[in-house]
N, C-alpha and C positions, 0 to 999 in steps of 0.2 A: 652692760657689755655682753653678758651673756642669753640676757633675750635677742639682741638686736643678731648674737651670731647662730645662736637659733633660728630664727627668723632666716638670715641668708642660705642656712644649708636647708631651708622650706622649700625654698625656692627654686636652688639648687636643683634639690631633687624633683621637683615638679618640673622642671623644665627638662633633667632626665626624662621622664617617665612621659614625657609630654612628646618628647621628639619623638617624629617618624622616621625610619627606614628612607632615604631619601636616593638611593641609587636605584635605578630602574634601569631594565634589559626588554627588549624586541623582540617579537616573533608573530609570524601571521598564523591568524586562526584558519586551518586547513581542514584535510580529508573531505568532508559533506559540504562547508563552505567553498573552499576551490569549484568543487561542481557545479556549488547552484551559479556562482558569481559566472560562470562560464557563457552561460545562457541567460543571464538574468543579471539587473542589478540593484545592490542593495539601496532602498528606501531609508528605513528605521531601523532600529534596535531595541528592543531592552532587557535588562539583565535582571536574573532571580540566580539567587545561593545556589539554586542547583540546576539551573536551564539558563538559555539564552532562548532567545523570541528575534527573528530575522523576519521583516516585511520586505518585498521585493517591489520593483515598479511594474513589473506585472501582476501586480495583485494577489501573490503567493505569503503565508506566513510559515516558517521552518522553527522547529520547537529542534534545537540543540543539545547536547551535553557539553561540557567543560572544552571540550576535545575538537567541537567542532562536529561532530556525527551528529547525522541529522536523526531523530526519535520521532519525530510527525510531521503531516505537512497538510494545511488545510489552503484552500483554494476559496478564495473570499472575494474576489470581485475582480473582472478584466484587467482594470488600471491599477495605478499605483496607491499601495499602502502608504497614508501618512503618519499615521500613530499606532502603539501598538501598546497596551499599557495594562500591569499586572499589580493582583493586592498583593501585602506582606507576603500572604500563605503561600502564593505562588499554585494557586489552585482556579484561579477566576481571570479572565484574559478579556482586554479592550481591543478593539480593531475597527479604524476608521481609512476609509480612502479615498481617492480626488473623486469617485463618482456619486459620492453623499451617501453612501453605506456604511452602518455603524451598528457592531456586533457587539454583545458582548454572553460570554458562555463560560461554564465549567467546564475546565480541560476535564475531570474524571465526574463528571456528574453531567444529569440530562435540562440543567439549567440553561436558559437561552432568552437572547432578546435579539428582534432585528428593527432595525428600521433604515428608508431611505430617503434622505433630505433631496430637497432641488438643488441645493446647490455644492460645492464641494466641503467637505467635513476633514477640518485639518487638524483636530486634536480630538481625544477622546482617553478621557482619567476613570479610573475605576476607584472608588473607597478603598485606600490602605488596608480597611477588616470587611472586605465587601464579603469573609468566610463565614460572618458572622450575621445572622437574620435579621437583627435594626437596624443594620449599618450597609442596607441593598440598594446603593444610590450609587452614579456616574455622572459626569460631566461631559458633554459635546461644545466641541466651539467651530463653527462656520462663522455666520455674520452673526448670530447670537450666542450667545455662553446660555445652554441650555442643564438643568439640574434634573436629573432623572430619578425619582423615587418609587418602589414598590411597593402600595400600599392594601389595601382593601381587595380580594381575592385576587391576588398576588399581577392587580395589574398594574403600569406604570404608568407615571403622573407624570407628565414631563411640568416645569418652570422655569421663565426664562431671571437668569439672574444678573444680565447685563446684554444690553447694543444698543449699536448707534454711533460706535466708535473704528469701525471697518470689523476686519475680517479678527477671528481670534486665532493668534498666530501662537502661541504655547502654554501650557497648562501644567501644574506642578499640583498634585493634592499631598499634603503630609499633617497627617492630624486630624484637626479639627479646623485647619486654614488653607483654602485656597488661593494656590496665584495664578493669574494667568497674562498676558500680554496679547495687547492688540496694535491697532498703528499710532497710536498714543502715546500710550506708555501699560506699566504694567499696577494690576491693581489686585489685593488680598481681600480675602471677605474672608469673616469669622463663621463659620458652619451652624455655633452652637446660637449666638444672637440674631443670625443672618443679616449681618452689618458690613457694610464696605467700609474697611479700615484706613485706605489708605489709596493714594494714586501718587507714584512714581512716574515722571515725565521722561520721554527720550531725550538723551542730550544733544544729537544730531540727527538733525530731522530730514537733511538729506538724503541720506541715505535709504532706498528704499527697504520698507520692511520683510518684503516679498524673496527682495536676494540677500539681505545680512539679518537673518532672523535673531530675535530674539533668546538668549540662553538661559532657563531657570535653574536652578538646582537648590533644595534645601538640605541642609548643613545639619541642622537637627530640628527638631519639633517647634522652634520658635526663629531661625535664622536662613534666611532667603538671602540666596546669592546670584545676581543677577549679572547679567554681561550681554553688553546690545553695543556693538559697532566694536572701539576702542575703550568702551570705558567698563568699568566694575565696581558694582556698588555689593554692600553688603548691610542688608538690613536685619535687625533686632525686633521681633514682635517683643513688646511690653506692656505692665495693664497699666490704667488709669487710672491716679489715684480719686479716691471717691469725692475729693471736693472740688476735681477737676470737668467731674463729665457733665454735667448740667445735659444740655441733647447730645453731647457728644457721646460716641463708641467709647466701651470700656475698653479697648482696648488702641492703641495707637505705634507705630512703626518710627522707629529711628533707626536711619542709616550711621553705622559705627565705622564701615571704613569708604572711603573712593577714591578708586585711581582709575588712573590711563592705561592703557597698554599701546604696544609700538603698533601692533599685526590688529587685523580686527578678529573676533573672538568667534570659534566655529561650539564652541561647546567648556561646560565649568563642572568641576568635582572639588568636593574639600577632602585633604588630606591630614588627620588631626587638625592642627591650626592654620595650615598652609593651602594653597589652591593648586591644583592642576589644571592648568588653561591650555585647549586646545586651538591654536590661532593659523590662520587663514591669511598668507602672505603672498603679496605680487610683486614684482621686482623687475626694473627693465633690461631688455636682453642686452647682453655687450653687443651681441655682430647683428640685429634688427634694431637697438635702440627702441623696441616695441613692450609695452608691460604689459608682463607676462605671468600665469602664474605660477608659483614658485613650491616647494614641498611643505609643507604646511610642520608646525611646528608644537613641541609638546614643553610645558613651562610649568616648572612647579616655583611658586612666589610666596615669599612672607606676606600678607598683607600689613601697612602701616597707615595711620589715620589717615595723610595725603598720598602717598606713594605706597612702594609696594619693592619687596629686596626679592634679586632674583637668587636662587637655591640652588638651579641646573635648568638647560637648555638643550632641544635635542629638535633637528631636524628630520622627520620624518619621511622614509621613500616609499609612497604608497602608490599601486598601480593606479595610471591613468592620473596623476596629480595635473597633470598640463592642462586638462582641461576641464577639473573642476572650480567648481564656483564655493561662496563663502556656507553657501545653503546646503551646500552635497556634503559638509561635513559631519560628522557628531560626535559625541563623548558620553558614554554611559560607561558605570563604575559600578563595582560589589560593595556594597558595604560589608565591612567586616574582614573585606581581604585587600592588599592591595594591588587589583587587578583593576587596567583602566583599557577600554575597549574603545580604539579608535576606528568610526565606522566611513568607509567610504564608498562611491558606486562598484569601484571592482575589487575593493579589498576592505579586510576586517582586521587589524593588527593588535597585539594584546601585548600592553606594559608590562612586564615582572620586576621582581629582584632582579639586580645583575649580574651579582656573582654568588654562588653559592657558598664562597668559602669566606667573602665579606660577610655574607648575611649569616653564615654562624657565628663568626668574630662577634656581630655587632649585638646578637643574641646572648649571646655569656656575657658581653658587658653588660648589658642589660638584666641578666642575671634569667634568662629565660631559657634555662637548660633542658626541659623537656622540648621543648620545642628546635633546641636547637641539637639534641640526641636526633631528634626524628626524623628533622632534615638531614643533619649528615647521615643516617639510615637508610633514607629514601634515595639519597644520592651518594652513597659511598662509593661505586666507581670512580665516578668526577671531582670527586673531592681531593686536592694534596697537598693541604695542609693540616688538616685535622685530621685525630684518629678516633672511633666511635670509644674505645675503651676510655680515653680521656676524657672525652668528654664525660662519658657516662660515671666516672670516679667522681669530678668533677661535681657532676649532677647528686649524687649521694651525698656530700663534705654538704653541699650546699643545705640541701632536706635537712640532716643531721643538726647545724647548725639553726637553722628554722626551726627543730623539736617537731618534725615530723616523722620520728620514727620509722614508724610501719608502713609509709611510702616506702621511705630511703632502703629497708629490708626488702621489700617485694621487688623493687630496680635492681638491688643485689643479684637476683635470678636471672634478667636479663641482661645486665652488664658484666657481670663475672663469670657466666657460663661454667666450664669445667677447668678455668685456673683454681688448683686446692688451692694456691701460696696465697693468691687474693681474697679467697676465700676466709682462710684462715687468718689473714691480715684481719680481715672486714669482723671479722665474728670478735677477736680480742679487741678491737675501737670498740664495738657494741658493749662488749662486755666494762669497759673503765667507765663508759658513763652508765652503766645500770639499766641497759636495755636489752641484755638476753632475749627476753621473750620478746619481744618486735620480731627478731631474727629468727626465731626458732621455726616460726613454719614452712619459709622459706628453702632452709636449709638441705642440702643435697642430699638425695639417700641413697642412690641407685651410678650412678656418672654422672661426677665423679663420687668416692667416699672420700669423706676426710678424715682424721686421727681419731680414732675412739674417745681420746680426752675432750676434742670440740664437745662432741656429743652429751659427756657423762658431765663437763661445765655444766651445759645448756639443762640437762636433766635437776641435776641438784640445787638451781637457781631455781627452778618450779618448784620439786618439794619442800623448799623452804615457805613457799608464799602462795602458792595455789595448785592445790589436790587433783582437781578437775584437768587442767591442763597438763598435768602431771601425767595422769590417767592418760589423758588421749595422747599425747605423746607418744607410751608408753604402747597404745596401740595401732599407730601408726606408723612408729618406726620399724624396721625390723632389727629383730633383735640379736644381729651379730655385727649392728652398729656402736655398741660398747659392750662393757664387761659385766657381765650379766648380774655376777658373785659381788659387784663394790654397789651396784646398784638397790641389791636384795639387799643386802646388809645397810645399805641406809636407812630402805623401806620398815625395814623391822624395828631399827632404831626409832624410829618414827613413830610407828606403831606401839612402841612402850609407853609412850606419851599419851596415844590417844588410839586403847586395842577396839574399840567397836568402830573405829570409822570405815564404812563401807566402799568408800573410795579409793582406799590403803587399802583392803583388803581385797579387793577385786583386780587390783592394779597385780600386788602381790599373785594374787592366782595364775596371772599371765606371764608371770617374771619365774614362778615354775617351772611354768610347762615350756617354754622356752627350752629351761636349764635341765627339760625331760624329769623333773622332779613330780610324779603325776600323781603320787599319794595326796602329797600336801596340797598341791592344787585341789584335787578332789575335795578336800577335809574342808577347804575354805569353800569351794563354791555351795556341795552341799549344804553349808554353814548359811550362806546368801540365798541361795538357791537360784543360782544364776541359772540361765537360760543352754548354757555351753555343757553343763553339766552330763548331757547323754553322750552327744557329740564325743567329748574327752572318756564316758565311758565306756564305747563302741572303741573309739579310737585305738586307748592302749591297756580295753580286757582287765577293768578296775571291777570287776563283780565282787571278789573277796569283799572290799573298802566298803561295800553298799550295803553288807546283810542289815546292819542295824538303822538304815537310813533309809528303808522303804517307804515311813511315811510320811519323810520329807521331799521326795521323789515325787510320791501319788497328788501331793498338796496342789504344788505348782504343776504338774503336764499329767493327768491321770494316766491320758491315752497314751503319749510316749512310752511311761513309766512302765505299763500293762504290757506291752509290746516287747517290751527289751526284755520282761522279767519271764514270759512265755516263751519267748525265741532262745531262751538262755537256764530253760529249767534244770538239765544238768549239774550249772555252777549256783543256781537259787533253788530250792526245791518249792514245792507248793507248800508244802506244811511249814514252812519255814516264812514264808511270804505271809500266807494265811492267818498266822502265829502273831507274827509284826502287826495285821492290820486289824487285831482285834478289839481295839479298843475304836477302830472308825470302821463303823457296820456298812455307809457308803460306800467309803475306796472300798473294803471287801467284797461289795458288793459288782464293783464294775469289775475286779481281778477275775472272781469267779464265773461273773457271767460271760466275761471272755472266755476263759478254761472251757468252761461249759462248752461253748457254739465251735470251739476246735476240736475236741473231745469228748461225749456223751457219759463216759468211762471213768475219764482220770482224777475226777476230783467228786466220785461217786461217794465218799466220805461223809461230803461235808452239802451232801443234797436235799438232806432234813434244815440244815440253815438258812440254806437256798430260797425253801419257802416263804420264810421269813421276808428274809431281805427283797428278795420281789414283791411280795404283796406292800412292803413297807414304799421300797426306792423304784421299782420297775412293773408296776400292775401290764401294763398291754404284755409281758414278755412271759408273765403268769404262766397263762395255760397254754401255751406252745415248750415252758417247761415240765409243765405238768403231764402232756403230752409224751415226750421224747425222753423222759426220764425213768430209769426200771427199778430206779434207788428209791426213791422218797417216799417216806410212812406215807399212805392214804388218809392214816385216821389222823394224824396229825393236821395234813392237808387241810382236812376236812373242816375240823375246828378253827384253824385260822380263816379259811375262808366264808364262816359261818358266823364267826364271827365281825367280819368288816364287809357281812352282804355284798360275798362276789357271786352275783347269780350263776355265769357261765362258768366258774370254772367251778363252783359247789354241783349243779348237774353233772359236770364230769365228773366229780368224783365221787359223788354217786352211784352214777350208771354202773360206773367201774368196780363199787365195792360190793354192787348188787342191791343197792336197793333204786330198784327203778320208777317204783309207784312217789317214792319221794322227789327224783326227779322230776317225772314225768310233770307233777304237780306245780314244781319251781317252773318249767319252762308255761304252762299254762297261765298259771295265775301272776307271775314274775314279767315272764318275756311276751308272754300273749302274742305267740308266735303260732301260727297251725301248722305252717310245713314243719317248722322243726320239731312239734310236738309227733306230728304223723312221723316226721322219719326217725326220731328217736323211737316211736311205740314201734314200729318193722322191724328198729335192730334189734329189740328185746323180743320180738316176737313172744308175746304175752296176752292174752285173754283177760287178765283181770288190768292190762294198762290200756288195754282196748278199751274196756266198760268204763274206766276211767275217763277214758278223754272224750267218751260220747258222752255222758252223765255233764261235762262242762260244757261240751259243746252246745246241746239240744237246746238252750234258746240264744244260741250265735249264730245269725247265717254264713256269714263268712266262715264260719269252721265248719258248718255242714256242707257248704259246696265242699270245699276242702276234704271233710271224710267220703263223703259218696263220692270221689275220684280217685279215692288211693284208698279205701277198707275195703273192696268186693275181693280180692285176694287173699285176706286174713281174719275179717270178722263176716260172718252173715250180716249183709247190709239190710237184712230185714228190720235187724234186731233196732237201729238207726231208724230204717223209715217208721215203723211202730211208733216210733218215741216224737217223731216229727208233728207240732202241733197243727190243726187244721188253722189252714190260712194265712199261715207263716210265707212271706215272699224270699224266695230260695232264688240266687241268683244262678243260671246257668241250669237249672236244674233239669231240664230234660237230655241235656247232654250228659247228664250225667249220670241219669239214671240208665242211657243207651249205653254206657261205659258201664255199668255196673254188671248188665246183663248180657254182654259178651265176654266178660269176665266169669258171670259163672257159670254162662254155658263152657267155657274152656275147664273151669274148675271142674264140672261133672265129667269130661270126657278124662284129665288127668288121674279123677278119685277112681273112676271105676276102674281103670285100668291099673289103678296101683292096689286096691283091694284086693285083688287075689295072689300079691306078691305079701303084701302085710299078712293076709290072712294063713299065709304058708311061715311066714318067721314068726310068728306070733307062738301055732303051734312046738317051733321047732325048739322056740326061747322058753317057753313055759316046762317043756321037757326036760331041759338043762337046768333050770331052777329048781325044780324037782328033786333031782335027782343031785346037784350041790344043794340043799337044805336038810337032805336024806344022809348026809355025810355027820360022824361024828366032828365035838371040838373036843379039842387038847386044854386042859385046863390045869394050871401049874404053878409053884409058887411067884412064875417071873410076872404073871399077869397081874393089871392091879385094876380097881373098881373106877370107872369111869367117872365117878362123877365126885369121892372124896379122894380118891387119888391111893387108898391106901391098899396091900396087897389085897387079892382079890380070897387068897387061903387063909384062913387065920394060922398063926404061929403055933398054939397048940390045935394040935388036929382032933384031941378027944372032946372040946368043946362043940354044940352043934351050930350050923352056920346054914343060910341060903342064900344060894346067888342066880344070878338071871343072867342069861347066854343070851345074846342074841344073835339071827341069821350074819348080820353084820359082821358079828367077832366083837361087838361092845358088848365088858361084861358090867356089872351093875350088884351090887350087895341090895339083897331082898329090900331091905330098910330104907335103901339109899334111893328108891323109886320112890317117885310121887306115886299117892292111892288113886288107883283109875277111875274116871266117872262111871256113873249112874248108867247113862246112856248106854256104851259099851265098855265090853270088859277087856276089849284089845288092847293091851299093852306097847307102844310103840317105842320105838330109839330115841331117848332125847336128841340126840348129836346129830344125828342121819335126818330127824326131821327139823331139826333148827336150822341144817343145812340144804334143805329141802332136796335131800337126795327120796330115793322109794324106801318109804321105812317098811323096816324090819321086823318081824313078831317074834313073840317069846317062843323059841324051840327047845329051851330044856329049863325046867328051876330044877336045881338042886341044893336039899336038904339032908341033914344029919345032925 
């Protein structure tokens, strides 16, 4: 018993879910169609999901939108369009007409075929996937059913795949099976065997085929539904079983229903299970007794094995009905919607639903609430019997009960809008079956607000069970959506459980600064070293909280760090900063070298470190240090740089401390540079750096051209050419020796005329010297001996002692001289000559 009542409610509900929508409403497809039909009249039709396709008997085809507005119109042959025919994609279009012209193209692509038959061409099918490159095949039917393939450099192959049977009067492709009719009957071939399945005879052959054409339409990939005069057949493609086919097609056709119809049939569509028959009725007049014809009629039927149950019946008033025939009719359908397009010569009328407020009724019984939200949406003006909110309530109960959640919450936002009381209805349902978080992202922040309690629920259901969401919550919401202080004091509780979680702690930081708590915020981020941390220190003037936090600062954003701590020296100082980064010679390094390039001056301290740390972290930044700097030891300089062979900046510091012959040497032998060697020997203007760099030079030509263009100023360039080996190839060298000797003819005209200026100071300065060396010294106990350091008088004066004066004022204890050479007996200043000042002779010893 209770399989068998299983079983019935299977049923049951399949025959629910099975019914169609069965009321339809009227209206003619206008704006762009009223036009054309005005002037023109319609041929064909066919229908794609997003266009319609209008053929005219003038040989026009109009590419539509839903509405009727015309989007293109191409101009394909004088006479009348018979077929018009598109694949799935709705991207590739068929066009055949009474004068045996037969197109076919890409609406948005430069795809094209033409050709023109002798005789008239009254159907023409295009491959269901013709979007797709093996599948670039069409059918023609005149007196041959012709098969068109693009093969081998992309030309087409036509074959014929049936005549001999009259004209081909309609064509159906779906799949992998063809059907088509002639004045026969109608017949299916298999694409993929290339087998003819099956031949269907007409049941009244009376009738010609010419005026009561033939109606195909297939139902789905295996089910052909045929309709020719009054009758209707519906057949079943099936295969063969294998012990069956001996020569036979694997596959073969049974017809599963046939019936009669009263009207003869202009056109067929299936509707789920049921048919929509478009029928072609004549009827004789009352006041002529003449048959007439009558408004053509629209019929949706059950079909049943012999007969067929009618569903609803509707006569049709379409213009110009009086004087069409069974052939000016048509029926083309959307799959997928239920739109059914009755097409006639002066009119186009298009089926709908037919009441708006039936077809939401019959949708919630159905149970198809989004669908029936969107129609009452679309048409809430016209609607009055439904209201959107009920529905839409309606539509969440249903979700909710399905256990789709996070649908039913995100419909919340458009169905509750700014009702709080629904609101907060909605959030406590969420909340007894344990779905807070569905709802929670939803949830309104802004208009309307709801009770701080929604909120601080919806929060402490997260921190129960995930951190993460918690967090973002946390910073999405804003925060005078609850109560700051019950929120923080959870978080902490929390946090005793588990103190290093970064998630908690981060969240916390934000639940702070919120609460303006900007210490502790601080203490936690710097703790993380979140990214907010300048931000909030700019913000609310945290420098105090940081002294000890420098080099957790420097770690994560140097640059920021360096920024804030120099823009802020007042409240950090340097030595303080300095102090912090001493154990990371790095960051110290990038702090000070900032310092530095703001200030030459301010951190003049710590300029002996400076060396260091650049040669270590910054070499290019070196000698533009070394340069701009009046602080840093030279001789320390010197060693560091001497020791990790920095050529350029050991020459400068050299030059600088005076020893130039050592430079000079580096840049030669090091840089093997000649300009820089020459313009470093001119700044020193030196004679013995001179003989130096000729002595390296003399067998380089490249440095000889180089001196003979820049020595005639400062050395005798004889002393160069002397030294010049015979036969040495000297580049440039006659220009340069023309450059040497305009050189010194200018130098003779400068000497002589400055010889009798030298020759008059010369006198004047030797008289002066004279006559200060003629001057006694003071000699006392404050004075002390130059060279032991100790007073220059001895403590008892009865002892005898000698000391040595000299012109200088350096005095010297007799002992305390080195003994003069051999050579001569002139005594000279140690100090004045190690310094290579004019030394000084002995003007007084005295002894006692």
């Amino acid at each position: 018993q209770e399989t068998r009542s299983n079983e019935e409610s299977t049923d049951e509900s399949e025959e629910d879910e099975s019914e169609e929508e069965p009321k339809l409403k009227y209206e003619r497809l206008s704006n762009g169609v009223t036009e054309i039909l005005q002037k023109d009249a319609a041929s064909c039709m066919t229908v794609h999901e997003k266009f319609l396709a209008l053929g005219t008997h003038y040989g026009k085809v109009y590419l539509l939108d839903v509405q009727g507005n015309i989007t293109q119109k191409f101009d394909v042959s004088p006479v009348k369009i018979n077929q018009i025919s598109l694949d799935e994609s709705g991207e590739h279009m068929g066009v055949c007409s009474e004068d045996g012209k037969v197109q076919v193209f890409g609406l948005y692509s430069a795809e094209e075929f033409h050709e023109t038959f002798d005789c008239p061409i009254k159907i023409v099918a295009v491959h269901p996937h013709f979007v797709r490159s093996h599948f670039k095949q069409f059918v023609t039917g005149g007196k041959k059913l012709l098969l068109y393939e693009r093969g081998w450099m992309n030309r087409w192959k036509p074959s014929v795949l049936h005549e001999g049977e009259g004209n081909i009067r309609n064509v159906k492709w779906r799949g992998h099976l063809i059907a088509w009719a002639n004045n026969m009957g109608v017949k299916i071939l298999d694409m993929i065997s290339k087998q003819r399945i099956t031949n269907v005879p007409r049941d009244d052959i009376s009738l010609r085929p010419d005026m009561y054409p033939c109606s195909l339409c297939w139902k789905d990939n295996l089910t052909l539904i045929i309709g020719w005069g009054n009758s209707v057949k519906i057949c079943s493609v099936k295969e063969r079983h294998a012990s069956e086919m001996r020569d036979l097609p694997n596959r073969y056709v049974e017809i599963v229903f046939q019936f009669d119809t009263e009207f003869y049939i202009s056109g067929l569509a299936p509707i789920c299970d049921q048919l929509v028959i478009l029928s072609y009725v004549k009827e004789i007049s009352e006041k002529t007794e003449v048959e007439c014809c009558a408004r053509p009629r629209l019929d949706i039927v059950q079909p049943l094995p012999e007969s067929c149950e009618e569903i609803s019946s509707d006569a049709l008033t379409v213009r110009g009905f009086q004087e069409n025939e069974c052939r000016d009719y048509h029926l083309e359908y959307s799959e997928g919607e239920s739109l059914f397009y009755i097409i006639s010569p002066r009119d186009v009328v298009v089926a709908k639903e037919r009441d708006q407020d039936d077809h939401i009724d019959w949708l919630l019984e159905k149970k198809k609430y989004e669908e029936a939200l969107m129609a009452a949406e679309i048409s809430q003006k016209t609607i009055k019997k439904h209201k959107i909110l009920d529905i839409g309530l309606a539509y969440i109960n249903h979700l909710v009960e399905k256990g789709e959640y996070d649908l039913a919450a995100r419909k919340c936002q458009k169905v509750l809008g700014k009702n709080t009381e629904l609101w907060e209805f909605e959030v406590y349902k969420f909340k007894e079956i344990g779905q807070l978080k569905a709802i929670s992202r939803y949830l309104p922040r802004r208009d309307p607000v709801l009770k701080p309690l929604i909120y601080e629920m919806v929060l402490h259901e997260f921190l129960e069970s995930d951190y993460e969401g918690f967090a973002t919550l946390i910073k999405e919401w804003p925060g005078d959506l609850y109560n700051n202080a019950i929120i923080v004091q959870a978080v902490v509780d929390h946090l005793k459980k588990d103190p290093q979680n970064r998630t908690l702690l981060r969240t916390l930081a934000e639940l702070y600064t919120y609460d303006q708590r900007y210490g502790r915020a601080l203490e936690i981020y710097l703790t993380l070293r979140h990214k907010d941390v300048f931000q909030l220190i700019h913000k609310h003037n945290l420098f105090s909280s940081i002294r000890d936090k420098i080099v957790l600062l420097m770690d994560f954003d140097s640059e920021k760090a360096v920024d804030m701590l120099l823009d802020n020296e007042d409240k950090i100082s340097i030595d303080r900063v300095v102090e912090e980064l001493e154990n990371r010679p790095e960051l110290q390094h990038v702090y000070l070298h900032k310092l530095f390039k703001r200030d030459h001056h301010k951190g003049q301290r710590y300029h002996e470190k400076q060396i260091s740390l650049y040669a270590e972290y910054d070499r290019p930044n070196l000698l533009p240090f070394l340069r701009d700097s009046t602080h840093c030891p030279l001789e320390k300089a010197l060693e560091i740089c001497q020791q990790r062979n920095f050529v350029e900046e050991t020459v400068y510091l050299l030059s600088r401390m005076g020893n130039s012959r050592s430079a000079l040497k580096m840049i030669m032998e090091e840089l093997q540079d000649v300009d820089k060697a020459i313009e470093f020997a001119k700044e020193q203007d030196d004679g013995e750096l001179w003989e130096d760099l000729i002595l390296y030079s003399i067998d380089k030509p490249p440095f000889i051209t180089g001196l003979l263009n820049n020595i005639g100023t400062h050395v005798d360039p004889i002393l160069l050419i002397h030294r010049i080996k015979e036969g040495m190839e000297i580049p440039n060298l006659r220009d340069s020796l023309v450059k040497i000797l305009q050189d010194y003819n200018l130098q003779i005209l400068l000497r002589e005329g400055c010889k009798k200026i030298l020759v008059a100071d010369s006198l004047s300065l030797l008289k002066k010297m004279h006559r200060t060396q003629m001057k006694g010294v003071l000699v006392d106990e404050e004075n002390i001996c130059e060279s032991c350091l100790s007073p220059i008088l001895p403590s008892d004066a009865s002892k005898s002692f000698n000391v040595v004066v000299f012109h200088c004022r350096h005095m010297f204890h007799k002992e305390c001289l080195p003994v003069p050479n051999t050579v001569s007996s002139v005594q000279f200043c140690n100090i004045c000559s190690a310094k290579h000042r004019g030394p000084g002779s002995a003007i007084l010893e005295m002894k006692k």
